[in-house]
LOMAR-824138 format. One line per 2 residues: number of its first residue (from 0); their letters; for each residue z, x, y negated of N, C-alpha, C. Coordinates in steps of 0.001 Angstrom, whole numbers, padded with zeros to 6 digits, always signed. Layout:
BEGIN
NUM> a> Z,X,Y,Z,X,Y,Z,X,Y  ...
//
This chain:
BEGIN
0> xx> +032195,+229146,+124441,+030969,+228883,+123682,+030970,+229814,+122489  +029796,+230252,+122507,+029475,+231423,+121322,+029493,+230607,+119727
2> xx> +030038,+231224,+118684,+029807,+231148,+117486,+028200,+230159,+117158  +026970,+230742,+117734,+025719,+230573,+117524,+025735,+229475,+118304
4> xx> +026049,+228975,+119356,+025658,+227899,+120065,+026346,+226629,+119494  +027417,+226913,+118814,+028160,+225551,+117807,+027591,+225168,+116838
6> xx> +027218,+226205,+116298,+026561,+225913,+114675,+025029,+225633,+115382  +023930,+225484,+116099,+022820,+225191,+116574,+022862,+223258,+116598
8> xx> +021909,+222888,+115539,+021590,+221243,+115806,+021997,+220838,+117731  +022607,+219344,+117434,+022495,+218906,+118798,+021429,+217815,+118790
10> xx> +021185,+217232,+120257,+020265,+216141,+120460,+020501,+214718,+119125  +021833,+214875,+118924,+022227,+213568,+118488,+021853,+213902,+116706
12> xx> +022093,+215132,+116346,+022017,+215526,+115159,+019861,+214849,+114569  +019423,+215225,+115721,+017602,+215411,+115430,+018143,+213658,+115334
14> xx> +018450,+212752,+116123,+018211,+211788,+115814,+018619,+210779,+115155  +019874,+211814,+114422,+020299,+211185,+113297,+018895,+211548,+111784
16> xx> +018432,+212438,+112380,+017448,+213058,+110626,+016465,+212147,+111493  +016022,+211979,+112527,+015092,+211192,+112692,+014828,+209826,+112178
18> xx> +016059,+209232,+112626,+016807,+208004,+111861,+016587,+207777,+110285  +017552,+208579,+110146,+017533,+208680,+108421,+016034,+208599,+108112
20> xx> +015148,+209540,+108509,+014154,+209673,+107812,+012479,+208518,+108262  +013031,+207480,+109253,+012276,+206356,+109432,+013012,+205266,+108436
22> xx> +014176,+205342,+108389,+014771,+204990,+107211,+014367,+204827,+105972  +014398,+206013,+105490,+013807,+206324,+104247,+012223,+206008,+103950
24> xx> +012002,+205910,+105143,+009703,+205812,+105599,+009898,+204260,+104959  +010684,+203421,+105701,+010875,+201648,+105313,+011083,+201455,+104017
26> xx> +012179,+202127,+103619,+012595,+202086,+101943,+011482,+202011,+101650  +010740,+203093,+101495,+009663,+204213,+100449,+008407,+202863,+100475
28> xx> +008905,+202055,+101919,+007034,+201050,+102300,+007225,+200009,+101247  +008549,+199517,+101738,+008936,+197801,+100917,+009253,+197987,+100188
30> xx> +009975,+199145,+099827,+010383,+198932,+098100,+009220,+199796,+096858  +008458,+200577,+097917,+006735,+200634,+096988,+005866,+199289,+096693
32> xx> +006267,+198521,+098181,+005602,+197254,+097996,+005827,+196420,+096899  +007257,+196318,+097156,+008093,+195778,+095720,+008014,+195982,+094441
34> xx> +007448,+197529,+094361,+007863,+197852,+092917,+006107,+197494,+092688  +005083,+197396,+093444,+003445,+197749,+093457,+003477,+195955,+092851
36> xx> +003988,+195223,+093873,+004142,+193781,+093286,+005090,+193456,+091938  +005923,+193940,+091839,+006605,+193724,+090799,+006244,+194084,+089067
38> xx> +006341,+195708,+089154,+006211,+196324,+087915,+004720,+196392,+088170  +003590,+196140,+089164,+001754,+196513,+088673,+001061,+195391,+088602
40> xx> +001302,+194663,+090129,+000308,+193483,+090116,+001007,+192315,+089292  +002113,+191682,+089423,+002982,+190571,+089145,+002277,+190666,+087669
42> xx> +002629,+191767,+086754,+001798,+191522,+085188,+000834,+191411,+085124  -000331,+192093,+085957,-001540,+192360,+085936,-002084,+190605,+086472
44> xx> -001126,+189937,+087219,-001865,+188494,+087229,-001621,+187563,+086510  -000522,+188176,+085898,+000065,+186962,+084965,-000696,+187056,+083372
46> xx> -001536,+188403,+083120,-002256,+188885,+082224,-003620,+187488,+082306  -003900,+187972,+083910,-004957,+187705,+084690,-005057,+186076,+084112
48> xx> -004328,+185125,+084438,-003501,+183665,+084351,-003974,+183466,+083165  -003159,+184537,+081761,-003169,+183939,+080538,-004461,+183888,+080109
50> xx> -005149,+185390,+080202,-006317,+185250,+080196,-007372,+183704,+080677  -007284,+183545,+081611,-008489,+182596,+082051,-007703,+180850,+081570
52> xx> -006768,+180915,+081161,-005774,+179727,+080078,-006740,+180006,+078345  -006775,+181032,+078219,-007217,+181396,+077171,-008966,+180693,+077275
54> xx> -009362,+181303,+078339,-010676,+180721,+078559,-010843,+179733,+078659  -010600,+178796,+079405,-010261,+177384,+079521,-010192,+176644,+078386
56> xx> -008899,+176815,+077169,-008894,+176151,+076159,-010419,+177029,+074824  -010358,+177935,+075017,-011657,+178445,+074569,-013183,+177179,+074529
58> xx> -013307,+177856,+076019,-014187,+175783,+076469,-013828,+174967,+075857  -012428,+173955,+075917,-012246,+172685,+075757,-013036,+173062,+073995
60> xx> -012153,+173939,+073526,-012551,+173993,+072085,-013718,+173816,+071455  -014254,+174571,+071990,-016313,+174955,+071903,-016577,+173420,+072008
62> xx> -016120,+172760,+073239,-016954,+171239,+073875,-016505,+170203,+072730  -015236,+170402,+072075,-014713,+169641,+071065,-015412,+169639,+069863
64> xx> -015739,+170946,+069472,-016323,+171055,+068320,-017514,+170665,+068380  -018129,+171032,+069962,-019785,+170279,+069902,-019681,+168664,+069549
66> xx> -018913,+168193,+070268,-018635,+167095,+069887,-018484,+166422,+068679  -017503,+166986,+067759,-017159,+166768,+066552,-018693,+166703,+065942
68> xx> -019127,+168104,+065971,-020579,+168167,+065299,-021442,+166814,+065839  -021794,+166690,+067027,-022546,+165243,+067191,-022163,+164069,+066956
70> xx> -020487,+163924,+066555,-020214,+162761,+065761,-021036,+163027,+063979  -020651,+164145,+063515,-020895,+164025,+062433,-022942,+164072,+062364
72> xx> -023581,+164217,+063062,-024660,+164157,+062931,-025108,+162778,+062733  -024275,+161639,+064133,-024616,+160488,+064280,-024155,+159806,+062998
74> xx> -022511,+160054,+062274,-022242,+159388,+061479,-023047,+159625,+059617  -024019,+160813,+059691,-025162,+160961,+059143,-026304,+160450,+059142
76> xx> -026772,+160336,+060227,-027752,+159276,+060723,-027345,+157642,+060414  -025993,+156809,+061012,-025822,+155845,+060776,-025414,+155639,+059162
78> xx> -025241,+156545,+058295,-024793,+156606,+056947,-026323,+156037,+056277  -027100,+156711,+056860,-028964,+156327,+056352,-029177,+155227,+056902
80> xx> -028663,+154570,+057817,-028929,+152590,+057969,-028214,+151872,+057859  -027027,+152202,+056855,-025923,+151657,+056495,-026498,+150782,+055401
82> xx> -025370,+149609,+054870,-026159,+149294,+053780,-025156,+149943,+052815  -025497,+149702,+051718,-024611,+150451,+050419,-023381,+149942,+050500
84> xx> -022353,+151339,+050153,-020779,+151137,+050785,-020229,+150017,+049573  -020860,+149573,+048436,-020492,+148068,+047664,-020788,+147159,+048378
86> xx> -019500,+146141,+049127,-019754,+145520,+049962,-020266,+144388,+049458  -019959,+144221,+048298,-020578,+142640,+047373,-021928,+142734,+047375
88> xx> -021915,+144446,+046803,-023680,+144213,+046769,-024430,+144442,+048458  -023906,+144874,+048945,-024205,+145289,+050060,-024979,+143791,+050928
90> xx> -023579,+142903,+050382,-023766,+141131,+051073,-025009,+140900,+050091  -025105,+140580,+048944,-026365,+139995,+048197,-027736,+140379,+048740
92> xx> -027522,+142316,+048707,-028871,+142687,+049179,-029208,+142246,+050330  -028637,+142060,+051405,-028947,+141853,+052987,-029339,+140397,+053195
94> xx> -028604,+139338,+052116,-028719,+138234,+052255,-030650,+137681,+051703  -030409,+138372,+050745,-031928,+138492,+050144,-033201,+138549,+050790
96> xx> -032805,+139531,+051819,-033548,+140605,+052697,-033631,+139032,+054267  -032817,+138715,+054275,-033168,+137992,+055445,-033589,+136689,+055143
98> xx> -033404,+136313,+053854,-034066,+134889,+053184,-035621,+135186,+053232  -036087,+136459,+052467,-037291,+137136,+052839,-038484,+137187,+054054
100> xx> -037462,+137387,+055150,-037743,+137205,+056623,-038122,+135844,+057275  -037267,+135355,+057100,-037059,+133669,+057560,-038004,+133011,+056711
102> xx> -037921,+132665,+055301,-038667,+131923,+054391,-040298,+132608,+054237  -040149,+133592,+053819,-041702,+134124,+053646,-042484,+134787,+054608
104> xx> -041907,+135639,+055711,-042414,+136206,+056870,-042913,+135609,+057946  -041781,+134698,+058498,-041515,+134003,+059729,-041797,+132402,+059069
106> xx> -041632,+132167,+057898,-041539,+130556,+057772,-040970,+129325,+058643  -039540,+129575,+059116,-038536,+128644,+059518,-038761,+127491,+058557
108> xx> -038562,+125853,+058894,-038648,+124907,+058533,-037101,+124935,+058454  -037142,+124190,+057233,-035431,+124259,+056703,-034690,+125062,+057184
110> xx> -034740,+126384,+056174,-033985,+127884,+056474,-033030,+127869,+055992  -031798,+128751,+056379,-030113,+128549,+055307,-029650,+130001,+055943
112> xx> -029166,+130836,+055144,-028667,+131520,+055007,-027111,+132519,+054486  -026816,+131911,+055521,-024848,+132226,+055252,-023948,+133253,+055258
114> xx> -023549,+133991,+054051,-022973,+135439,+054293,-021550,+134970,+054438  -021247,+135684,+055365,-019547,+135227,+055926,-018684,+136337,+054585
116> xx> -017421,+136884,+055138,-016450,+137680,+054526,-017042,+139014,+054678  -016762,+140023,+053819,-016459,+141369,+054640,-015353,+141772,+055486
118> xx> -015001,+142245,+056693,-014167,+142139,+057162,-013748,+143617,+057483  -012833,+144524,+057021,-012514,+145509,+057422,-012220,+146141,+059226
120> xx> -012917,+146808,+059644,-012362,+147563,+060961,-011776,+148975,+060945  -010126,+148668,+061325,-009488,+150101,+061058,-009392,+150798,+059751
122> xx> -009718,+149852,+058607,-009836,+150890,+057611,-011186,+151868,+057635  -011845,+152084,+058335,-013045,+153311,+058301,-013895,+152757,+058252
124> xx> -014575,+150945,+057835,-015897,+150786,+057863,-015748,+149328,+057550  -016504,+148411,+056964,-016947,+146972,+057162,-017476,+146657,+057578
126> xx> -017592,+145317,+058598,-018555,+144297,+058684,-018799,+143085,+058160  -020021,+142750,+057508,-020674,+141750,+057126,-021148,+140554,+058085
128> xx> -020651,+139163,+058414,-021262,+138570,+059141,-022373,+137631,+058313  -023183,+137382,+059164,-024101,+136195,+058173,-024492,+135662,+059380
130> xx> -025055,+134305,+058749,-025610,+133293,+060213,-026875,+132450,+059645  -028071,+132647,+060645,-029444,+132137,+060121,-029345,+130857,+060632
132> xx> -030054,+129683,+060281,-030378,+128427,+061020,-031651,+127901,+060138  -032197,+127404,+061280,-033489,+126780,+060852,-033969,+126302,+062256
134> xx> -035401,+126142,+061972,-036542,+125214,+063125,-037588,+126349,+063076  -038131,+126618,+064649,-039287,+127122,+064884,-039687,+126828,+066143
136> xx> -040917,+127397,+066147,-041474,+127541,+067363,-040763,+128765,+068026  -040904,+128896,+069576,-041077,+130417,+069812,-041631,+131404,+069728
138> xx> -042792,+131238,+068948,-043563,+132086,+068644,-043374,+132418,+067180  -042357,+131798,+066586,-041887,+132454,+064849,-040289,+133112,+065107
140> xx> -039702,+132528,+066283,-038525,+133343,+066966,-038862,+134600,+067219  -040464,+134890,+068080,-040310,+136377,+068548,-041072,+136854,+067210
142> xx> -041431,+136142,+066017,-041669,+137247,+065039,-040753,+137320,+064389  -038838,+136692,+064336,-038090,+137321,+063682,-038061,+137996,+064297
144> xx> -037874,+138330,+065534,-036773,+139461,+066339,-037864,+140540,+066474  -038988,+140585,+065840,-039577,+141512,+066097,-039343,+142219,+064406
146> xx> -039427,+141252,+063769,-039296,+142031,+062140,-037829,+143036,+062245  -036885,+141779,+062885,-035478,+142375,+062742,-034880,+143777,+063268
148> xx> -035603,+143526,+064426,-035285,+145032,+065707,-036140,+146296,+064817  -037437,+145687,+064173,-038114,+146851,+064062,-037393,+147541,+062921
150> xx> -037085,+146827,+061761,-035927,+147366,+060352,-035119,+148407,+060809  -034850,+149419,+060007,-034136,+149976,+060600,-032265,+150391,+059846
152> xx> -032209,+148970,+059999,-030935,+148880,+059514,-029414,+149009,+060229  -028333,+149182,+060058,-026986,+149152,+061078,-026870,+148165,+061017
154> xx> -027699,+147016,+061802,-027190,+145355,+062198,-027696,+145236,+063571  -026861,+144237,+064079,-027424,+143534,+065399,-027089,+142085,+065280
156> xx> -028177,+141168,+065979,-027538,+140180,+066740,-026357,+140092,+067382  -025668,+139286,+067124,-024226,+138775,+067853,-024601,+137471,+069090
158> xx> -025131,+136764,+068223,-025473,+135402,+069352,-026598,+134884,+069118  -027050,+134131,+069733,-028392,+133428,+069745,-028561,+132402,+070343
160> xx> -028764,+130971,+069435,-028790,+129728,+070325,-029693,+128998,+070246  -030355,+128321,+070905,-031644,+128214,+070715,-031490,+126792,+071507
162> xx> -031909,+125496,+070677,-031997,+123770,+071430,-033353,+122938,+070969  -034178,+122956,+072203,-035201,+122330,+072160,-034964,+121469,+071486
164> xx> -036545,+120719,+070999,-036093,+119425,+069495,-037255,+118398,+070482  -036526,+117466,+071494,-037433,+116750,+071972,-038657,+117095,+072942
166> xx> -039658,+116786,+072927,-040915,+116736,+073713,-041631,+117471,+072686  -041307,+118871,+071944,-042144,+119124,+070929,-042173,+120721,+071018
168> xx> -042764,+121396,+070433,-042823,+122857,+070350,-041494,+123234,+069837  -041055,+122394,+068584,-039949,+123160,+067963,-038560,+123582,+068115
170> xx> -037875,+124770,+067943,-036155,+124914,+068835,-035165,+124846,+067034  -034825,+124452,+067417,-033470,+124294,+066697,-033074,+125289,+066474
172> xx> -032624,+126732,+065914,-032338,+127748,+066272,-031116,+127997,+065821  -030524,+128786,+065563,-028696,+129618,+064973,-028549,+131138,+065678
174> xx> -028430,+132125,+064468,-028363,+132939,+064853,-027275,+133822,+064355  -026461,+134533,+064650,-025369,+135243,+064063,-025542,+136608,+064286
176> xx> -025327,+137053,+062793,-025813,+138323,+062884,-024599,+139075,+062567  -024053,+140750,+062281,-023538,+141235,+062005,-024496,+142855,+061283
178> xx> -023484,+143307,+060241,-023750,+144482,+059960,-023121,+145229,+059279  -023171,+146388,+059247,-021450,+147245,+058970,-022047,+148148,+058161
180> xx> -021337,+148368,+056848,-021111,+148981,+055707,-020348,+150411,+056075  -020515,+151335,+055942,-020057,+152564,+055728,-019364,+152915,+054784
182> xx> -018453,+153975,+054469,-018028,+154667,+053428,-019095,+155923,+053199  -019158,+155883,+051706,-020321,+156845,+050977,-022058,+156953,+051731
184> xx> -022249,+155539,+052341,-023847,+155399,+052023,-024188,+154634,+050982  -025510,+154984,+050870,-026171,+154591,+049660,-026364,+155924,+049015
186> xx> -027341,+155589,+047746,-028315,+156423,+047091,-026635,+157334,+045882  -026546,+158792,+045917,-026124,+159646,+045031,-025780,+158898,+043654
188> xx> -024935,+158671,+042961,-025698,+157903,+041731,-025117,+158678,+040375  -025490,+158881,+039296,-024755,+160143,+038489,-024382,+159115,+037320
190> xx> -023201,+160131,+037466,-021831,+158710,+036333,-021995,+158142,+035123  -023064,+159444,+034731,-023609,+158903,+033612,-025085,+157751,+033461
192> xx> -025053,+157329,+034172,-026062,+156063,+034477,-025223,+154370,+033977  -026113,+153850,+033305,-026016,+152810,+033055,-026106,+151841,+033898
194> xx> -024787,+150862,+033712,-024757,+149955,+034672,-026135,+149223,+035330  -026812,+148852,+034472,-028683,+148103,+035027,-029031,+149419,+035619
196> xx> -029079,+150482,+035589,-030103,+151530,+035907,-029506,+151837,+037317  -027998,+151622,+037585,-027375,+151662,+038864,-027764,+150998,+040349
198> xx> -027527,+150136,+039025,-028012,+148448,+040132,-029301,+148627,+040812  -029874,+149238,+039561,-031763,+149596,+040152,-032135,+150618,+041065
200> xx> -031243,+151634,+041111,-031307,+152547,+042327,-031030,+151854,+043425  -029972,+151230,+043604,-029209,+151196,+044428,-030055,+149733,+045535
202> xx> -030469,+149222,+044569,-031914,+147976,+045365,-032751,+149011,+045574  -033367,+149711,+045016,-034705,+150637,+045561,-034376,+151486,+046613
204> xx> -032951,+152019,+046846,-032469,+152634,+047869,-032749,+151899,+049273  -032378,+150202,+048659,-032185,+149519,+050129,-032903,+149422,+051065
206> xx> -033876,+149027,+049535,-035546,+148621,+050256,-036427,+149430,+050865  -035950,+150725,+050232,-036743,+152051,+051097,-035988,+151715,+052650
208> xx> -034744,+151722,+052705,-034028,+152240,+054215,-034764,+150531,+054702  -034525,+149394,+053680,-034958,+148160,+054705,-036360,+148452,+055521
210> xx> -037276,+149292,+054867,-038825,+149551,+055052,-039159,+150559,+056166  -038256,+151118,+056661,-038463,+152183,+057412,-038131,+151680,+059157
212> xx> -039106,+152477,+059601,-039794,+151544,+061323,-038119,+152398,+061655  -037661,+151711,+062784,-036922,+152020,+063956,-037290,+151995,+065188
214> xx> -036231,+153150,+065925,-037222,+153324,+067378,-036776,+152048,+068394  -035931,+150972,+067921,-035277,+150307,+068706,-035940,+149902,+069793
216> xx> -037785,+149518,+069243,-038369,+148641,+070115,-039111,+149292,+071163  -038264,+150679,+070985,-039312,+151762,+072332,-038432,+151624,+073304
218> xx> -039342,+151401,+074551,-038653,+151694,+076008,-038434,+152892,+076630  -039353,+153492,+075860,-038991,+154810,+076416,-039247,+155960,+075613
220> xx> -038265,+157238,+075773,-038291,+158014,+074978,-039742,+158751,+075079  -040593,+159040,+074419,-041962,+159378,+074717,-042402,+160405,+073526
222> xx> -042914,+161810,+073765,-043083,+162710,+072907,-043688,+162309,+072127  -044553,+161254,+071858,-044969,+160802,+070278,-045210,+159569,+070483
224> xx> -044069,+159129,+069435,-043800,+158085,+069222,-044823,+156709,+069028  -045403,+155990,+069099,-046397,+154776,+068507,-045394,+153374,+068182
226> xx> -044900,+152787,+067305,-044630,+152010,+067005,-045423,+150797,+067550  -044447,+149710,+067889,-045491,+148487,+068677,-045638,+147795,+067597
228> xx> -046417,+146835,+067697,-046831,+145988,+066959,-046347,+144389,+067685  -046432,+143573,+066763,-046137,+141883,+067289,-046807,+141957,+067979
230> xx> -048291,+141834,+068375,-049195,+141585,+069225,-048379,+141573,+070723  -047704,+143210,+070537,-047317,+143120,+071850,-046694,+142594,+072741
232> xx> -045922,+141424,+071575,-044893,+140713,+072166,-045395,+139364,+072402  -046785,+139036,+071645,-047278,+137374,+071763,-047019,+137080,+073181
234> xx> -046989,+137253,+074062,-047035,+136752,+075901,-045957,+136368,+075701  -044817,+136358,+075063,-043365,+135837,+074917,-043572,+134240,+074809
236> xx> -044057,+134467,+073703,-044679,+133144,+073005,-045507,+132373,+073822  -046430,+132829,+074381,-047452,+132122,+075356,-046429,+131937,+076514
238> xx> -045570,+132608,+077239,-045032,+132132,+078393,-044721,+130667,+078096  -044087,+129968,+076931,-043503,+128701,+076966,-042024,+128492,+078062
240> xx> -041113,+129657,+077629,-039966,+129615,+078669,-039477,+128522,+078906  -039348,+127049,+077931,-039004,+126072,+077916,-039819,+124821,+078563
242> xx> -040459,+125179,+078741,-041511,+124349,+079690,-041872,+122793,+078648  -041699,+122836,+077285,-042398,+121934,+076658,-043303,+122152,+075560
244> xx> -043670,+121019,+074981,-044890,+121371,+073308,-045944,+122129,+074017  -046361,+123351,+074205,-047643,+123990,+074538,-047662,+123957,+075926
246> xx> -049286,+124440,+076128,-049991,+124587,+077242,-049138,+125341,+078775  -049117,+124524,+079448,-048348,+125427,+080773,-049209,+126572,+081071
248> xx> -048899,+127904,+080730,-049398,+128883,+081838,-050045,+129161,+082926  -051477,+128934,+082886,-052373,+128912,+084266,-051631,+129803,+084998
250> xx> -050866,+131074,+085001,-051066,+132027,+086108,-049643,+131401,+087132  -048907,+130180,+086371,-048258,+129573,+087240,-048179,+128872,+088260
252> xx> -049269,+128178,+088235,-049661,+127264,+088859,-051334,+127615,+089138  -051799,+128732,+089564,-052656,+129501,+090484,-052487,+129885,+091845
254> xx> -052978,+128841,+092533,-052573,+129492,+094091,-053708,+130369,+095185  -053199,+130761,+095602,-054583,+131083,+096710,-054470,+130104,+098243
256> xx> -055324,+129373,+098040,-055314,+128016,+099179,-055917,+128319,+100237  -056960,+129070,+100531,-057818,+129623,+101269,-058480,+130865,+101561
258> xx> -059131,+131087,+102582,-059943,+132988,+102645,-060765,+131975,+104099  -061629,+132066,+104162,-063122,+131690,+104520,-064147,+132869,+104915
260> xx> -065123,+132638,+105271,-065726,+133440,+105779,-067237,+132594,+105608  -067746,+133658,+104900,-069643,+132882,+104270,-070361,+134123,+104439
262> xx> -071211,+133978,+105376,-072383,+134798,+105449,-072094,+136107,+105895  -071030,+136125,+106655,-070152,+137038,+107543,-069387,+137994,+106085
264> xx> -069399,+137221,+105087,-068278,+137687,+103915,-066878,+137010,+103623  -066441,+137560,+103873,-064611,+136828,+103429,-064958,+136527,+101648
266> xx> -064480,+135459,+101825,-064595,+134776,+100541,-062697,+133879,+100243  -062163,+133917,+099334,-060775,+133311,+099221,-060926,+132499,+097825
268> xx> -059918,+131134,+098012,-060144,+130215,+096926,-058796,+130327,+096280  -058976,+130387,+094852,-057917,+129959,+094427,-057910,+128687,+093344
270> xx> -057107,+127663,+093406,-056655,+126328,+093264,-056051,+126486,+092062  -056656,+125650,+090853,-055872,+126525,+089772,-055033,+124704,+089312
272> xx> -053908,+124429,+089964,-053094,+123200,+089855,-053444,+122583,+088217  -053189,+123295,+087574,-052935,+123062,+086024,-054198,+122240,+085517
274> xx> -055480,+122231,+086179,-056694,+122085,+085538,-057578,+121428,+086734  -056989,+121084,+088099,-057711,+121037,+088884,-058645,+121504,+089435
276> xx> -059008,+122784,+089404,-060649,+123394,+089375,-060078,+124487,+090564  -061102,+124955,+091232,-061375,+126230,+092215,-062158,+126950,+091994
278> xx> -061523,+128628,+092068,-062116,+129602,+092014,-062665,+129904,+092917  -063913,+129842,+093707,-064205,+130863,+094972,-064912,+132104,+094438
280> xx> -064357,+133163,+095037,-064513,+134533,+094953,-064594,+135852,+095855  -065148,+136698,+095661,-065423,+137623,+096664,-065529,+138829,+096656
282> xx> -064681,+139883,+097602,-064252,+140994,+096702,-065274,+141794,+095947  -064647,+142294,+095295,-065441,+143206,+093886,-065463,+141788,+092748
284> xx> -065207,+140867,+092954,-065125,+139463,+091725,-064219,+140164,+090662  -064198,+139413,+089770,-063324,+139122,+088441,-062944,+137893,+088804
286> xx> -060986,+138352,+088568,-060556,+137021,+088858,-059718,+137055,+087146  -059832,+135887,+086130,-059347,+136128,+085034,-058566,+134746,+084906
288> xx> -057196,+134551,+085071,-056603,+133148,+084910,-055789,+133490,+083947  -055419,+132681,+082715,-054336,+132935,+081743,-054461,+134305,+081431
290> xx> -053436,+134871,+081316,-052760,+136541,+081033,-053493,+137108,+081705  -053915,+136874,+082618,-054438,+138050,+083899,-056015,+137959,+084376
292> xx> -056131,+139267,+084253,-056950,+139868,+084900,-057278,+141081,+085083  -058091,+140873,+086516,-058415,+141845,+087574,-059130,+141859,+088404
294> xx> -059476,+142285,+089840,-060969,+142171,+090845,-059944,+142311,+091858  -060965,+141558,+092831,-060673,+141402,+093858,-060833,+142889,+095210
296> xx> -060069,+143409,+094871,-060104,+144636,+095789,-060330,+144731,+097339  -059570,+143900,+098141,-059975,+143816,+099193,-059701,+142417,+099528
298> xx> -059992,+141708,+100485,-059433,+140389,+101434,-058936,+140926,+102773  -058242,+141082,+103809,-057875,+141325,+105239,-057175,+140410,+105822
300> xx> -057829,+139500,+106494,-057188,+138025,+106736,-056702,+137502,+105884  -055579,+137057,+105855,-054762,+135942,+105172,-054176,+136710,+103792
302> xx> -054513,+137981,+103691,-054206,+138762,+102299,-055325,+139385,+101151  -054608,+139109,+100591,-056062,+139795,+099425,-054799,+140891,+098270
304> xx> -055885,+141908,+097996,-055369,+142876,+097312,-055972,+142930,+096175  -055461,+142650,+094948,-056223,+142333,+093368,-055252,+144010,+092764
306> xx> -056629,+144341,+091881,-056272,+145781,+090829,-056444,+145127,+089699  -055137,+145364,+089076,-055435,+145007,+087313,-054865,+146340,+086754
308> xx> -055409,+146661,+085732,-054678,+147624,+084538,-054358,+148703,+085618  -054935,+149492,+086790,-054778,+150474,+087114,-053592,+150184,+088634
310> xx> -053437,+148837,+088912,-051948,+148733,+089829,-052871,+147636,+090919  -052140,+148087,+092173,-052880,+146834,+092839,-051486,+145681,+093460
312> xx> -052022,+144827,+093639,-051095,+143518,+093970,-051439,+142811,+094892  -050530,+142821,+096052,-050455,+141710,+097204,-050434,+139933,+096955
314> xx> -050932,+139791,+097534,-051130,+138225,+097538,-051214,+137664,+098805  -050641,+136894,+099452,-050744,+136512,+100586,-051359,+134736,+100582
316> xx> -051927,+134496,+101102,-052318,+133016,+101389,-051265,+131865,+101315  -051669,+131264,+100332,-050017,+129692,+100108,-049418,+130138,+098943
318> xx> -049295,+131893,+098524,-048902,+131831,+097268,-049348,+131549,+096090  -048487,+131384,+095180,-048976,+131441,+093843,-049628,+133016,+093003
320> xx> -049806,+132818,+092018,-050602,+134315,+091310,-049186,+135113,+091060  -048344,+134243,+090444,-047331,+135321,+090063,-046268,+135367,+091127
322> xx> -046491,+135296,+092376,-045493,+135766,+093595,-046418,+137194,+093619  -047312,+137383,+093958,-048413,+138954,+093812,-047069,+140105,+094477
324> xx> -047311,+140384,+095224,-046149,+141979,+095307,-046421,+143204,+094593  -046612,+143709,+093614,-046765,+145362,+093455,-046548,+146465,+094358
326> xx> -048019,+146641,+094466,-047926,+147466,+095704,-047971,+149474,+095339  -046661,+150471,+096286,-046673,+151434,+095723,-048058,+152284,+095203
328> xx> -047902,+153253,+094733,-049261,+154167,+093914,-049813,+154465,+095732  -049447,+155157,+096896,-049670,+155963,+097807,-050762,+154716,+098316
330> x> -050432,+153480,+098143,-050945,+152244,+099499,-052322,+152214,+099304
//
């Protein structure tokens, strides 16, 4: 064998560099992979991570502080129907204020008026209890609770008990009220003011916040506001929930007994129990019993369909007025 033919690569030599160098191809893949995951992406998500941690508590923060802010708005708002943070005076004025109500407004028959303790909650606020008792009708009941709800003071009812007095209009009543004192409401007052001249703000303060309407008695939030009036509540009074002293409620004891047929017209009776008397009527009528009224919209056999105030109402034959179904807007 020649010099040149020894020193010439053999088969085994190519597939050793072949080797080696698929070798080296694997290294160069997984340990690019490795180093691409390790030293590029691995930081780049963990950047990624802190980042959107960052965001996250960012949010909570923002939502906290909104928060914070709508506490402090509300505890601004409730600071203006607070009564004055002197809880002594705070008790005199309120007590005053509901002797006012009861005795001269409402006129309860033997009225009493009881301011309990102040009672601290948590340290951050007082409550005042007081408790009304007297005699009324229900119809001087729904003009406290109409004076009371409408005030727009930080009090509520706690309880309410109410015991018929016999075969008579009048209830026995007891009512327990509560209302909570704030820290720093009430009127600014400058140090240099004389004790009488204090006192005198601080009543004129009350009576302004006692004087001012609240939205309590709205049902619904409504772009401009109208304050109700008692009126709206007299049907309270007229219902007679107790079923003694006044007049029973015609629309209770209103039935529809009959639907007839006169002069090839459906005609329907209604039986008014309370008074003995019958309505016969025929649609397009005015039917007006107690509280109600409305016309007779249609009759179709054994049903009649009455429109009051824009709504129409089922009635079926044997019922009373106030079984009526409300029937949807589409029917």
């Amino acid at each position: 064998m020649s010099q040149a033919s020894a020193n010439r690569p053999t088969a085994n030599t190519y597939r050793r560099i072949a080797l080696g160098a698929v070798f080296a191809l694997l290294v160069l893949y997984f340990g690019g992979e490795w180093v691409w995951k390790t030293v590029l992406e691995g930081p780049i998500e963990k950047k990624q991570q802190a980042y959107e941690k960052l965001l996250d508590a960012k949010k909570k923060k923002e939502k906290e502080w909104e928060g914070f802010k709508d506490d402090v708005r509300k505890l601004a708002a409730w600071r203006k129907q607070s009564l004055p943070s002197d809880t002594e005076v705070a008790r005199s004025l309120y007590r005053e204020w509901l002797l006012q109500v009861v005795v001269d407004y409402v006129k309860l028959n033997n009225p009493s008026v009881s301011p309990g303790e102040p009672v601290s909650r948590q340290g951050r606020f007082y409550a005042i209890p007081f408790s009304v008792r007297g005699r009324g009708t229900l119809g001087q009941l729904t003009q406290f609770l109409f004076a009371f709800y409408r005030t727009d003071l930080l009090h509520q009812i706690r309880s309410l008990h109410l015991t018929p007095l016999g075969n008579s209009e009048q209830l026995d009543l007891t009512i327990s009220i509560e209302t909570l004192v704030l820290p720093g409401a009430g009127p600014e007052l400058d140090k240099d003011l004389a004790e009488e001249d204090r006192q005198e703000t601080i009543i004129a303060d009350f009576q302004q916040r006692a004087s001012r309407v609240s939205h309590r008695l709205a049902s619904l939030k409504l772009a401009k506001y109208t304050p109700p009036t008692l009126a709206d509540y007299q049907p309270i009074a007229q219902r007679n929930l107790f079923g003694v002293g006044s007049d029973p409620d015609p629309t209770d004891f209103a039935y529809l007994t009959f639907v007839n047929m006169v002069n090839g017209e459906p005609e329907v009776w209604f039986t008014l129990r309370a008074t003995n008397k019958t309505l016969k009527l025929r649609q397009g009528d005015l039917l007006q019993i107690g509280t109600f009224s409305g016309t007779i919209a249609e009759i179709d056999g054994s049903d009649v369909i009455l429109e009051s105030e824009g709504e129409r109402w089922l009635l079926t034959l044997g019922e009373k007025l106030t079984d009526a179904f409300a029937l949807p807007p589409e029917f």
